[in-house]
Each structure stands twice: as structure tokens, then as C-alpha cells.
C-alpha positions as CSV (number, residue, x, y, z in Angstrom):
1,X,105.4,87.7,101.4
2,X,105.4,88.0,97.5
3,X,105.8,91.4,95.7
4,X,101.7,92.5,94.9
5,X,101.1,93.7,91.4
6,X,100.7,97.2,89.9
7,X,96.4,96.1,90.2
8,X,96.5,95.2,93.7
9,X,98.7,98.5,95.1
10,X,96.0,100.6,93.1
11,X,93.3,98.9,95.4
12,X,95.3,99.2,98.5
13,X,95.8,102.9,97.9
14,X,92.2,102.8,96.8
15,X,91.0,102.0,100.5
16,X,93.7,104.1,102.6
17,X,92.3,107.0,100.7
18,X,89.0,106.7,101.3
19,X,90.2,107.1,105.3
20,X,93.3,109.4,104.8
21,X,91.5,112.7,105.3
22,X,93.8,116.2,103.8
23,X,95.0,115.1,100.1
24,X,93.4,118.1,98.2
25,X,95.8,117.9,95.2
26,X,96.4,115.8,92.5
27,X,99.7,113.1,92.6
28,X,101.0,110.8,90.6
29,X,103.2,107.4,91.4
30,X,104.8,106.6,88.1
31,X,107.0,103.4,88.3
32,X,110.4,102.4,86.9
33,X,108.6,99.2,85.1
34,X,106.3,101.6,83.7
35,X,102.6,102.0,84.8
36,X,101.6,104.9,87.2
37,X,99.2,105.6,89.8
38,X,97.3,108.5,89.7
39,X,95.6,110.3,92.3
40,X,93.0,113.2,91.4
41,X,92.8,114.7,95.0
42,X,90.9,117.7,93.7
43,X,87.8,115.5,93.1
44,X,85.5,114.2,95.8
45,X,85.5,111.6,96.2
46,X,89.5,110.8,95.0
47,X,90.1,109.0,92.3
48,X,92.6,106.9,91.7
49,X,93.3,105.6,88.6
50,X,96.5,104.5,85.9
51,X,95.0,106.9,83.5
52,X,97.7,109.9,83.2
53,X,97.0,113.1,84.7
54,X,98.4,116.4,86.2
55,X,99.5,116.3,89.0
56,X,100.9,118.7,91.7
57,X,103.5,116.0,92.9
58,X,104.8,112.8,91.2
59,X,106.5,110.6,92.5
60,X,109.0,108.1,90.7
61,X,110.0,104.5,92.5
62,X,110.3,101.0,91.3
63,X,107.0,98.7,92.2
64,X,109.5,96.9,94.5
65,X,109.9,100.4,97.0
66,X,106.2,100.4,97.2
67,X,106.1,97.2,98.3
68,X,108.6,97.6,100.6
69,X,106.8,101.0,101.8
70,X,103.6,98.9,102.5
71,X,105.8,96.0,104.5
72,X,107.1,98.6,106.3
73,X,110.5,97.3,105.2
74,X,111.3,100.9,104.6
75,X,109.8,104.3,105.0
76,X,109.3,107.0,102.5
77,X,112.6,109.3,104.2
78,X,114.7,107.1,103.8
79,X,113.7,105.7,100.6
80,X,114.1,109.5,99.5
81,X,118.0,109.8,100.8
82,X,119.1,106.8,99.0
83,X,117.6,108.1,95.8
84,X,114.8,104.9,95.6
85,X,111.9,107.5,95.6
86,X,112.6,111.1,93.2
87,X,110.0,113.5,93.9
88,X,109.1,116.1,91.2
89,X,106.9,119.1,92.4
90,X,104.8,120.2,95.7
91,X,107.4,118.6,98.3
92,X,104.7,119.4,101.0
93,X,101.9,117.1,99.4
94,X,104.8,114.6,98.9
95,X,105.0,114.2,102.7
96,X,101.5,113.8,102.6
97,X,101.9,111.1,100.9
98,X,103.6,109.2,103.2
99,X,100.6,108.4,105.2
100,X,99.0,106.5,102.2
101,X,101.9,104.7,100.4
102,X,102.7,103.3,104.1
């Protein structure tokens, strides 16, 4: 299966928010390529966007860890112990996280 694009990821956390009850605080995915995902958690509905933002977490990957997240090729743990995903801020929202970037 091909690598999908900064565009299509946005989408595909677009939908698994809109059924991921709890996020309540605003995250940010910003990517080794550049681009970012943000995620305004505060709002209702969310909002997720690539316009920057504050956040209460970010998280920094390459788009190919994301990918992998959502092939299940990898989960978000691991990824953190072998220094794929750095996590700056609220390490409890981080691991909310989890349910949407897999």
C-alpha cells in the first residue's frame, strides 16, 4: 500500500475524530518534511486543520510513522522508545492520541 499524503491523513484524522469521544485539548502533529496537523480540541466540533496553533501536546514524526501508525505496522509506544515519535507537552493527552493516529 502506498504512503498517503499530508491531505489525505488530515481527512483520515478528520473522520476518527468526529467518533473519538475525550480530546478536550488542543494538539499538534508537526512532521519532519514540514507541514503539521493541527487539532483544536477545545472547540466543538474539533477542528482539524494545517493552520498553526497552540497546542497542549505536539507531536513530532516523519509522514512515513504516521503511515505506518494507520497500517498498524507500528504502534504509537513503540514508535516513542525508538525515538520515531518526540512528544513535547501534556504526556496524558499524547496517549490520547493514540486512539486517533491508529
Amino acid at each position: 500500500m502506498a504512503d498517503l499524503t499530508l491531505d489525505e491523513l488530515t481527512a483520515l484524522i478528520r473522520e476518527k475524530v468526529g467518533s473519538t469521544p475525550g480530546l478536550t485539548a488542543n494538539a499538534k502533529i508537526v512532521f519532519d518534511e514540514g507541514g503539521l496537523i493541527h487539532l483544536a480540541g477545545a472547540s466543538s466540533p474539533i477542528v482539524v486543520s494545517h493552520d498553526d496553533g497552540p497546542a497542549d501536546v505536539t507531536l513530532r514524526m516523519s509522514l512515513a510513522t504516521l503511515n505506518k501508525l494507520y497500517r498498524k505496522e507500528t504502534n504509537a509506544m513503540t514508535s516513542v522508545m525508538m525515538g520515531k515519535i518526540k512528544i513535547e507537552g501534556n504526556m496524558m493527552l499524547a496517549m490520547q492520541l493514540e486512539k486517533i493516529l491508529s
